[in-house]
C-alpha positions as CSV (number, residue, x, y, z in Angstrom):
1,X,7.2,-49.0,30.9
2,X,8.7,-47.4,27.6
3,X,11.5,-45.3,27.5
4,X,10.1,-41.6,28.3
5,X,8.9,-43.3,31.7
6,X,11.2,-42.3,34.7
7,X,13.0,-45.0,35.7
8,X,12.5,-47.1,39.4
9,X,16.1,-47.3,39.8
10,X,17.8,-43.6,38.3
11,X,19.5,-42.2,41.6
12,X,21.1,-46.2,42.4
13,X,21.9,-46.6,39.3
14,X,23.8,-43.3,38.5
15,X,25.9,-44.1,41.7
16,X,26.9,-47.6,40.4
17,X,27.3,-46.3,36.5
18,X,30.2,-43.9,37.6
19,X,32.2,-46.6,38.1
20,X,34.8,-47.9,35.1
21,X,34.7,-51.3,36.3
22,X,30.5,-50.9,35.1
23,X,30.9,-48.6,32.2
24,X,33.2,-51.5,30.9
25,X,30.9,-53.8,31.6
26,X,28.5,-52.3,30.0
27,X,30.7,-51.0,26.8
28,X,31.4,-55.1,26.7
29,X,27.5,-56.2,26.7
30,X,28.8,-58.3,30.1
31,X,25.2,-58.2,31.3
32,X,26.1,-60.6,34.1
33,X,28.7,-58.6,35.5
34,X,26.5,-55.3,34.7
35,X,23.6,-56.8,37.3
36,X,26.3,-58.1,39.3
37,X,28.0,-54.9,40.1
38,X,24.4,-52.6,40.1
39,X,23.7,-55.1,42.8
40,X,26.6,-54.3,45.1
41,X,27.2,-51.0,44.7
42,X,23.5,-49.6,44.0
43,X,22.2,-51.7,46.5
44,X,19.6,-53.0,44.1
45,X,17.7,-56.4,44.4
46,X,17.5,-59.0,41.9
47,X,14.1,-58.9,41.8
48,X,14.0,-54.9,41.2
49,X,16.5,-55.0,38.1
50,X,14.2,-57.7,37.0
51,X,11.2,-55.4,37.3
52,X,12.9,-52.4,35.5
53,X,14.0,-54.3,32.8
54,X,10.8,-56.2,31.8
55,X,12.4,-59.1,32.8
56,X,11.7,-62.7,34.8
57,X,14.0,-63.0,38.3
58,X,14.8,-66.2,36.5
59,X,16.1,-64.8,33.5
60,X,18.1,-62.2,35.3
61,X,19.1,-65.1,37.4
62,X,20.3,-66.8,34.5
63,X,22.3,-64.0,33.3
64,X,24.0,-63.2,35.9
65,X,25.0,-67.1,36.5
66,X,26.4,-66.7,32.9
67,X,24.0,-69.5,31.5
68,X,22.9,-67.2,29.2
69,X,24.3,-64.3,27.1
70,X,22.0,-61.1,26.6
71,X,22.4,-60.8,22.5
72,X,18.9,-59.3,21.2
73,X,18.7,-55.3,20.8
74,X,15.3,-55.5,22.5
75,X,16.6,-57.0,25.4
76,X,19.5,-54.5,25.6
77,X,17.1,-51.3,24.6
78,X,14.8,-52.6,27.9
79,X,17.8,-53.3,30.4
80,X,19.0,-49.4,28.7
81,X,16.2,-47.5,29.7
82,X,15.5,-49.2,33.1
83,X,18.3,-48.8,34.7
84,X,18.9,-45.5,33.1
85,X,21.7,-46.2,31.0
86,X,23.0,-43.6,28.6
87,X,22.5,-45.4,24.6
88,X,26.0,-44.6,24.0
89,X,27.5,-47.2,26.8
90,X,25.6,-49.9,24.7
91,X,25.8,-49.4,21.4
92,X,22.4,-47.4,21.1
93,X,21.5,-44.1,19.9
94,X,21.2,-41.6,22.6
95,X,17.4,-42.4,24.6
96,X,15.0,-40.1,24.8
97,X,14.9,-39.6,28.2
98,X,18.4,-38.9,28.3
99,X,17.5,-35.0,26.6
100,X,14.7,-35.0,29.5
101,X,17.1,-35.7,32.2
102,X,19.4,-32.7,30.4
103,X,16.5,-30.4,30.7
104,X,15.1,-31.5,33.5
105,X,18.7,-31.1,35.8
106,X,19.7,-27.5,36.2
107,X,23.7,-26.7,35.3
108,X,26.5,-27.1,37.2
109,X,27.8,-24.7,39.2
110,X,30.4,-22.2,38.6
111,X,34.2,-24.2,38.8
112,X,32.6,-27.6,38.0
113,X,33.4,-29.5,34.9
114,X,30.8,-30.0,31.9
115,X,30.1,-32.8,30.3
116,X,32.4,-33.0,27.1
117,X,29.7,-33.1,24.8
118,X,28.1,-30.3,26.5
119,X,31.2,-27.9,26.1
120,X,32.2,-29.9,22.7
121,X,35.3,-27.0,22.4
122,X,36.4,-25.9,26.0
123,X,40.0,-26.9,26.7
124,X,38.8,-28.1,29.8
125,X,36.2,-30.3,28.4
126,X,39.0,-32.0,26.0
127,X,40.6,-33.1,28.4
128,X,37.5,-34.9,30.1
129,X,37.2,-36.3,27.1
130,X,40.3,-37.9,27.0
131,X,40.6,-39.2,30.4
132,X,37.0,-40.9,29.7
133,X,38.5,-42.4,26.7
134,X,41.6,-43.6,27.9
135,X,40.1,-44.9,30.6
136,X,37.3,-46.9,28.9
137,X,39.8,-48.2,26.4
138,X,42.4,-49.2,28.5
139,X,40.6,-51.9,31.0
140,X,39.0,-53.8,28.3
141,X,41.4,-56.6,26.4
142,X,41.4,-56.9,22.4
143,X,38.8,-59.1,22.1
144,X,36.3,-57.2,24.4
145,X,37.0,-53.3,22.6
146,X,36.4,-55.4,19.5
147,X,33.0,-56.8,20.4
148,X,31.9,-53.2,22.1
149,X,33.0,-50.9,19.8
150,X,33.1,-52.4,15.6
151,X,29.6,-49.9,15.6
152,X,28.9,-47.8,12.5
153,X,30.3,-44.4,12.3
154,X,28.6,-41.4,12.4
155,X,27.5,-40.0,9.8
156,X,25.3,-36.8,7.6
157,X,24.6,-33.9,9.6
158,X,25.2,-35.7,13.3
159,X,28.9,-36.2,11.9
160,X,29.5,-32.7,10.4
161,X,27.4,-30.3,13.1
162,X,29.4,-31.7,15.6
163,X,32.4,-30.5,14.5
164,X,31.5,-26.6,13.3
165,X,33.1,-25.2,16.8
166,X,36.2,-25.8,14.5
167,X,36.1,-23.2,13.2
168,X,35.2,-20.5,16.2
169,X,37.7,-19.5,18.9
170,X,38.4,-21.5,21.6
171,X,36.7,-20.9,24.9
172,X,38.3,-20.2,28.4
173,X,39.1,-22.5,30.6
174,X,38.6,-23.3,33.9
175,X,41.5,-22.4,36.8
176,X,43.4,-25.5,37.5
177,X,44.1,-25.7,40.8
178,X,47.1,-28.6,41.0
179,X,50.2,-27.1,39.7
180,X,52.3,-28.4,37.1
181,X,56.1,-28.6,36.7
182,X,57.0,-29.8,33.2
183,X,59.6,-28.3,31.4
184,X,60.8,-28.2,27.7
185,X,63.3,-31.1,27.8
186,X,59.7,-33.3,28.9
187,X,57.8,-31.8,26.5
188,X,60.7,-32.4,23.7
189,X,60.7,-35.9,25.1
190,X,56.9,-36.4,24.7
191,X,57.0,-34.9,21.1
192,X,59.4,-37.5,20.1
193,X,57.2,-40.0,21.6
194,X,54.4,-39.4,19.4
195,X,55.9,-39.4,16.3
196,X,57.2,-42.6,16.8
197,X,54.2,-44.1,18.0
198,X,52.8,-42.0,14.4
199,X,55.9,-43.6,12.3
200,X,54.9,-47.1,13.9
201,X,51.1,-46.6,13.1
202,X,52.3,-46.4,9.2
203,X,54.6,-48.8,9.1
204,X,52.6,-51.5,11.1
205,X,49.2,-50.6,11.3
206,X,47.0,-49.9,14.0
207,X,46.6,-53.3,17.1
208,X,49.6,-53.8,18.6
209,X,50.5,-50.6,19.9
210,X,47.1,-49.3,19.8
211,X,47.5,-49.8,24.2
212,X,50.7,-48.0,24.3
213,X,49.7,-45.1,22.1
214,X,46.5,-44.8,24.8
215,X,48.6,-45.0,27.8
216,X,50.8,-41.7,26.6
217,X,47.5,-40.2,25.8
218,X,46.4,-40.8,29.0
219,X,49.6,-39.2,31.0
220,X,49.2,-36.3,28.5
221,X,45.8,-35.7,29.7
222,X,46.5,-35.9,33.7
223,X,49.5,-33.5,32.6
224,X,46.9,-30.8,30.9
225,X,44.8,-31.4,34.6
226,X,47.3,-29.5,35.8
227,X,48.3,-25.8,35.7
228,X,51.1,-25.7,33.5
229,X,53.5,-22.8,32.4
230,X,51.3,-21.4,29.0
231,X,54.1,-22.3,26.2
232,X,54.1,-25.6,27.6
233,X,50.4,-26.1,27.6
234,X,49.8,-25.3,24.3
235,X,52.3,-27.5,23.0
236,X,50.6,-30.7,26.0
237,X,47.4,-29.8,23.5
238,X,49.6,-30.4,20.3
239,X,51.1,-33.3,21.6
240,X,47.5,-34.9,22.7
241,X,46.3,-34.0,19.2
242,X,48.7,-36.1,17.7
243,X,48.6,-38.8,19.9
244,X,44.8,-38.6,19.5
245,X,45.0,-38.6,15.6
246,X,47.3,-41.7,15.7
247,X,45.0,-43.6,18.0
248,X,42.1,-42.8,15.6
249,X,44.1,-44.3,12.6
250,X,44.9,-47.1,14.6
251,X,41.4,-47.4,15.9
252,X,40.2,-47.4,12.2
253,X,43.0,-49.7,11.2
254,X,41.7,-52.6,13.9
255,X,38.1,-51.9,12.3
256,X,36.8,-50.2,15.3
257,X,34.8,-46.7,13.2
258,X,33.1,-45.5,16.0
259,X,36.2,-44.8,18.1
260,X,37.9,-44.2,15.3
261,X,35.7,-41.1,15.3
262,X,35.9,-40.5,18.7
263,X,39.9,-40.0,18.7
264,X,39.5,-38.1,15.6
265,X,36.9,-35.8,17.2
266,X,39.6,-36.1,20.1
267,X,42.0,-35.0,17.9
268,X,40.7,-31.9,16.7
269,X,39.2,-30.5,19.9
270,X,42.9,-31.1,21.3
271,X,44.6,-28.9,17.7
272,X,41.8,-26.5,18.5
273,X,42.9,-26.1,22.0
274,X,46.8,-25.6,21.1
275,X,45.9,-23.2,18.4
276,X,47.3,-25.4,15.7
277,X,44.9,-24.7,12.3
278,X,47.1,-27.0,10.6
279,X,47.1,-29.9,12.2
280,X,43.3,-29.9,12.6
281,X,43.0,-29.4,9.2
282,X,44.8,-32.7,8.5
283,X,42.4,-34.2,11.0
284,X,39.6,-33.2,9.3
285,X,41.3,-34.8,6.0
286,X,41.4,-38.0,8.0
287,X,38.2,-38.0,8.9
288,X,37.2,-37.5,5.0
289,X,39.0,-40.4,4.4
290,X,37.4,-42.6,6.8
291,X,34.2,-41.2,5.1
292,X,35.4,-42.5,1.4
293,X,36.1,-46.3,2.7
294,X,32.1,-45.9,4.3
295,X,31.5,-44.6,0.6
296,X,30.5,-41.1,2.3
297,X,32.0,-39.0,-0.8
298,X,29.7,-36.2,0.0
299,X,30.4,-36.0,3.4
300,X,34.1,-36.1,2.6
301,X,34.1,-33.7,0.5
302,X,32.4,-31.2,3.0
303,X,35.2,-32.3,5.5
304,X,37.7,-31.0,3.2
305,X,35.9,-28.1,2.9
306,X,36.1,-27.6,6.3
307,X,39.6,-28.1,6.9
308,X,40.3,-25.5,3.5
309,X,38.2,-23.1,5.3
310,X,39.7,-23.1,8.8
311,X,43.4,-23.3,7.7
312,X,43.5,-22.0,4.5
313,X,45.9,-19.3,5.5
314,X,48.4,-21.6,7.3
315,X,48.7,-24.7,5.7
316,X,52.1,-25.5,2.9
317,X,51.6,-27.0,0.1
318,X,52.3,-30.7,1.1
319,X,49.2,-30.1,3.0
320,X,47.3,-28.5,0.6
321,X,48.3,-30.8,-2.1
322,X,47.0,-33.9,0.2
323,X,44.1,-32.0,0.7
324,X,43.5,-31.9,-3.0
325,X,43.9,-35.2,-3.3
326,X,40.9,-36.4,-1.0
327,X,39.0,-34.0,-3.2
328,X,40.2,-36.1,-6.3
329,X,38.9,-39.3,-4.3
330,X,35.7,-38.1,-3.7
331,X,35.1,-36.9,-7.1
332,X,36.5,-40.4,-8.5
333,X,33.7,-41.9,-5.9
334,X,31.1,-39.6,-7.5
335,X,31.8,-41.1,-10.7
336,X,32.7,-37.8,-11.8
337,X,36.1,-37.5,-13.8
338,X,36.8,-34.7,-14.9
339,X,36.8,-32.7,-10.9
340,X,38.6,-36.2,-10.4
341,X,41.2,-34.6,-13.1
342,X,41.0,-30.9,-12.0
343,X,41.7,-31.8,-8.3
344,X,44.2,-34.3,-9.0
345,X,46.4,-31.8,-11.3
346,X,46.0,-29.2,-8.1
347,X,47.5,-31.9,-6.1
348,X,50.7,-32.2,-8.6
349,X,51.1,-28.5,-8.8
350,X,50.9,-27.7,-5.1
351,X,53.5,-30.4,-4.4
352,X,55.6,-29.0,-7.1
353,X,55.9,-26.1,-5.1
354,X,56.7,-27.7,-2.0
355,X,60.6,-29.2,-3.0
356,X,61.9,-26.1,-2.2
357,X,60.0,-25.8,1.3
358,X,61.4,-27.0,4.3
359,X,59.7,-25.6,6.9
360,X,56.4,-27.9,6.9
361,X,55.4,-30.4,10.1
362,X,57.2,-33.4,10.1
363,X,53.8,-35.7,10.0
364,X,53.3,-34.1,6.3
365,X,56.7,-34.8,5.0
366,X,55.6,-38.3,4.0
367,X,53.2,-36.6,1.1
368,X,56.2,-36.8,-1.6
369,X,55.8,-37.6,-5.3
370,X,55.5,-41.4,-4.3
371,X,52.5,-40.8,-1.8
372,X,50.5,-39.0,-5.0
373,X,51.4,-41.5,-7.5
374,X,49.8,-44.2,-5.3
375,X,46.9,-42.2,-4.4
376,X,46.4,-41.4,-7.7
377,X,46.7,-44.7,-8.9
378,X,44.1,-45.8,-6.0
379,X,41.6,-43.4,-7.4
380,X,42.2,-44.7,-11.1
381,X,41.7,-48.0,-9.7
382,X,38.3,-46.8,-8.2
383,X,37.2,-45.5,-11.7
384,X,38.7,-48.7,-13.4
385,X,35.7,-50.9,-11.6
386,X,33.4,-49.2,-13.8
387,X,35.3,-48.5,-17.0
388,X,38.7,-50.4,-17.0
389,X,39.2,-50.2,-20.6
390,X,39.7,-46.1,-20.4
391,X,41.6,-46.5,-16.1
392,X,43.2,-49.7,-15.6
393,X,46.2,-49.0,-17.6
394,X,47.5,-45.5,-16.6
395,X,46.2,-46.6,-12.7
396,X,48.7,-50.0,-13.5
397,X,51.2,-47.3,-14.4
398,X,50.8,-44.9,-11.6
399,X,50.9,-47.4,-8.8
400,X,54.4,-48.8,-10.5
401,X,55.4,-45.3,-10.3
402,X,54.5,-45.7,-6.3
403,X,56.3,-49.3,-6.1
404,X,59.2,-47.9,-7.8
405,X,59.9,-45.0,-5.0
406,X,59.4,-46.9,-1.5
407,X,59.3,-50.1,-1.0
408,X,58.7,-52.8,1.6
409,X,60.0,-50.3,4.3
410,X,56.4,-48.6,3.6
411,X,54.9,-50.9,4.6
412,X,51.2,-50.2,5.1
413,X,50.9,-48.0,1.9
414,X,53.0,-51.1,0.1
415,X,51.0,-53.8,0.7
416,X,47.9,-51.5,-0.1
417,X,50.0,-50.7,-3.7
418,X,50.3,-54.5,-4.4
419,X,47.2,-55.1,-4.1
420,X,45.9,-52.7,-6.3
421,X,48.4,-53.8,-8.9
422,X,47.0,-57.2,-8.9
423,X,43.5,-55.6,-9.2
424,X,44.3,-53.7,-12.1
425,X,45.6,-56.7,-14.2
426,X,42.5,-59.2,-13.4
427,X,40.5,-55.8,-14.6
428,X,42.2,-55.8,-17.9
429,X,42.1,-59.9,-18.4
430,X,45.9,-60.8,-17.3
431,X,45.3,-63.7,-15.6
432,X,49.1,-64.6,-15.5
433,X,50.7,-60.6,-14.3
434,X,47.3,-60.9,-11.8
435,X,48.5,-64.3,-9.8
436,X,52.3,-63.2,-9.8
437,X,51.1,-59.7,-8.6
438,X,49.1,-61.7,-5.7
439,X,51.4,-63.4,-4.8
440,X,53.4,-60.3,-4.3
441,X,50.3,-58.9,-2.4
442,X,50.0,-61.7,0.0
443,X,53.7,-61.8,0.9
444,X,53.4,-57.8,1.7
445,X,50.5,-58.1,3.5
446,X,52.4,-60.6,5.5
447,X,54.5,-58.2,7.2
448,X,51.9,-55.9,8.8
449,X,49.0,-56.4,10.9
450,X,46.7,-53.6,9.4
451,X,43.0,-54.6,9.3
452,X,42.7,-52.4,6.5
453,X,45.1,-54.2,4.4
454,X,43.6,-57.5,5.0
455,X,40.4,-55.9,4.1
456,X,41.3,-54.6,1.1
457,X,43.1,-58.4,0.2
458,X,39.6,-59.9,0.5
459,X,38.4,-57.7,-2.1
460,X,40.6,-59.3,-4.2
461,X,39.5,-62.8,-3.5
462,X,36.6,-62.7,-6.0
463,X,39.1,-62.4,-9.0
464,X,40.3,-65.8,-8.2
465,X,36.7,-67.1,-8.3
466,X,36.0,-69.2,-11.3
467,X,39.1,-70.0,-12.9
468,X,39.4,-73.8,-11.6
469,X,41.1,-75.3,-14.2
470,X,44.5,-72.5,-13.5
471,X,46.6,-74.0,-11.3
472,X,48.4,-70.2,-10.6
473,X,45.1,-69.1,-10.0
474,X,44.1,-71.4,-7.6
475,X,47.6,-71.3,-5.9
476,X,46.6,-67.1,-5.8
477,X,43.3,-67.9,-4.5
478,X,44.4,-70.5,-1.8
479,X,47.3,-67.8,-0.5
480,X,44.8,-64.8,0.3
481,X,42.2,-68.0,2.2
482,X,45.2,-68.8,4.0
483,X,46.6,-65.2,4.7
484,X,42.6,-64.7,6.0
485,X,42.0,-67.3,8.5
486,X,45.8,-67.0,9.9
């Protein structure tokens, strides 16, 4: 059997696959409790799963004893397509008889709800979208989201197609039928909620809160499934949009891309729904910027595109300036200096306009003179890999420029300053300003648990490589190791 053969065990199967206790099963690779629960509530023998999967009754017998984990991909591609199992649950690209099936099965009746990704903008479809998130995420511990989700992101035309609906009007939708009865001191209540759970996400990192931020998503959802008053729906949708973005962040932060994307895409489908062009556009900018650390600079540029062209009416020039500034990034990761230069003086000038504005969101009033210094100084940095003689300095000097304006309360965006610091002296030969600026780097790093950070402190770990007769370079070296492993 390959997989455009119909599967033996498709209609038991689907009834068994609707449950979250199996789709987290699945999401976890937890074959033995995947067989386990197929065989209880699809009413499937052993023997049959073995059959459908190309496998031995002892193997599957094995499995589901938990002698024996199921860790090649042509083992998990085989147990995918027989028992009808959509890629997506386990880590696959989408099967090909999964478009069969979607051609095959006529639509649903008028009232009944799509499949998200079959209605990608519909506000109704958002909110599916959420619920299955939420949902997923939310039974699985640390450890098990970790092991199911850490695939690649999306990427080229699959990443940037799906989000073109951005830019088109949002489509009806459906009559709700449970009514709602939130008011404006909830919704007040829930918008202060997500901007501290935002505030948290910057200051922290993503992990620790990561569950909390999910389980407000969650009620925001089941609140949206319900017919609410209209100036209280659209501002549900705003709310979910930022709870959404800061789950992506978070997501990213803990290393996890492909969800990362998924609250992102989350994210903008929820701005699109609440008619807010500006937030989406910073959405989009996040996304970019997930696409620089993949070393995507051309799809992050067209992401930024996409943000100017849907909100270039609306956004202030915080925004605009930020916007400018993942341009300058993706120019600097192009190699190419001078749009690096021409974006980057953009950046300045918007922002110079903003002082006297007060009327921007409050999750944009963090871009301040501080925030493009370091950002600057980042991009110097990257250009400093390849030429340091002509970038190290004046990246040194911007990222002091950063230091000098917040410090450890930033925490997140000061450990990741410190760190480039330290970068730029081993670039330039200063062995001794290098270790004291590590040092400095480790003890920041210290005091948040962002995987991005961490990341960012093992890139420095090859400085320290080869200078074993320096006792401060050695002490350097032996802090990130130990920073590492903790």
């Amino acid at each position: 059997m390959d997989a455009t053969t119909p599967g033996p065990l498709a209609p038991e199967a689907l009834v068994a696959l609707d449950r979250a206790d199996v789709r987290a099963a699945l999401i976890e690779h937890d074959f033995a409790a995947v067989f386990t629960l197929i065989k209880k509530w699809g009413g499937i023998s052993q023997n049959r799963i073995a059959l459908a999967c190309q496998l031995t009754p002892g193997k599957v017998s094995t499995i589901i004893s938990g002698g024996q984990r199921v860790t090649s991909f042509d083992v998990v591609r085989r147990i995918a397509d027989g028992l009808r199992i959509p890629g997506t649950l386990v880590g696959l690209a989408p099967r090909p008889w999964e478009h069969q099936q979607q051609t095959q099965h006529p639509p649903q009746s008028p009232g009944a709800r799509p499949v998200a990704s079959q209605v990608p903008w519909r506000p109704d479809a958002t909110i599916d979208l959420a619920e299955d998130l939420t949902r997923t995420d939310l039974v699985m511990d640390r450890r098990a989201i970790t092991r199911a989700l850490a695939g690649a992101a999306v990427t080229g035309a699959a990443l940037l197609d799906s989000l073109e609906g951005w830019l088109q009007p949002a489509a009806p939708a459906s009559t709700k039928a449970r009514p709602g009865r939130l008011g404006m001191r909830e919704i007040r209540e829930l918008e202060t909620t997500a901007r501290a759970f935002r505030q948290w996400d910057h200051q922290y990192g993503g992990g620790l809160r990561r569950k909390a931020v999910l389980g407000q998503l969650a009620e925001v959802a089941g609140a949206l499934d319900e017919h609410q008053a209209p100036a209280v729906e659209t501002r549900l949708y705003r709310i979910m949009a930022q709870l959404a973005g800061t789950a992506a962040t978070m997501a990213w932060d803990s290393g996890l891309h492909r969800r990362a994307q998924d609250y992102y895409r989350l994210a903008l489908r929820s701005a699109h729904a609440g008619a807010d062009r500006v937030f989406g556009a910073n959405v989009l900018a996040g996304m970019a910027r997930q696409m620089l650390y993949k070393e995507r600079p051309d799809d992050a540029l067209q992401l930024i595109q996409l943000a100017q062209e849907g909100a270039r009416d609306v956004i202030g020039p915080r925004l605009r300036a930020m916007l400018h500034t993942r341009e300058a990034w993706a120019y600097a990761a192009q190699g190419r200096t001078a749009g690096f230069q021409r974006a980057t003086a953009r950046a300045a000038e918007a922002l110079a306009s903003a002082r006297a504005s007060d009327d921007e969101p409050h999750w944009i009033t963090y871009f301040d003179d501080a925030e493009l210094a370091g950002v600057t100084g980042g991009r110097l940095l990257d250009l400093a890999r390849q030429d340091p003689r002509q970038h190290a300095d004046r990246a040194a000097a911007e990222i002091r420029t950063a230091l000098a304006s917040r410090g450890t309360e930033a925490g997140r965006s000061h450990a990741l300053d410190r760190i480039g610091l330290a970068e730029c002296h081993f670039l330039v030969g200063d062995i001794g300003g290098a270790t004291q600026e590590t040092h400095r780097a480790v003890a920041a790093a210290r005091l948040t648990q962002s995987g991005r950070v961490r990341t960012q402190l093992g890139r420095l770990y090859p400085y320290t490589v080869g200078h074993y007769a320096s006792r401060p370079v050695r002490e350097a070296r032996d802090s990130i190791r130990d920073l590492l492993s903790s």
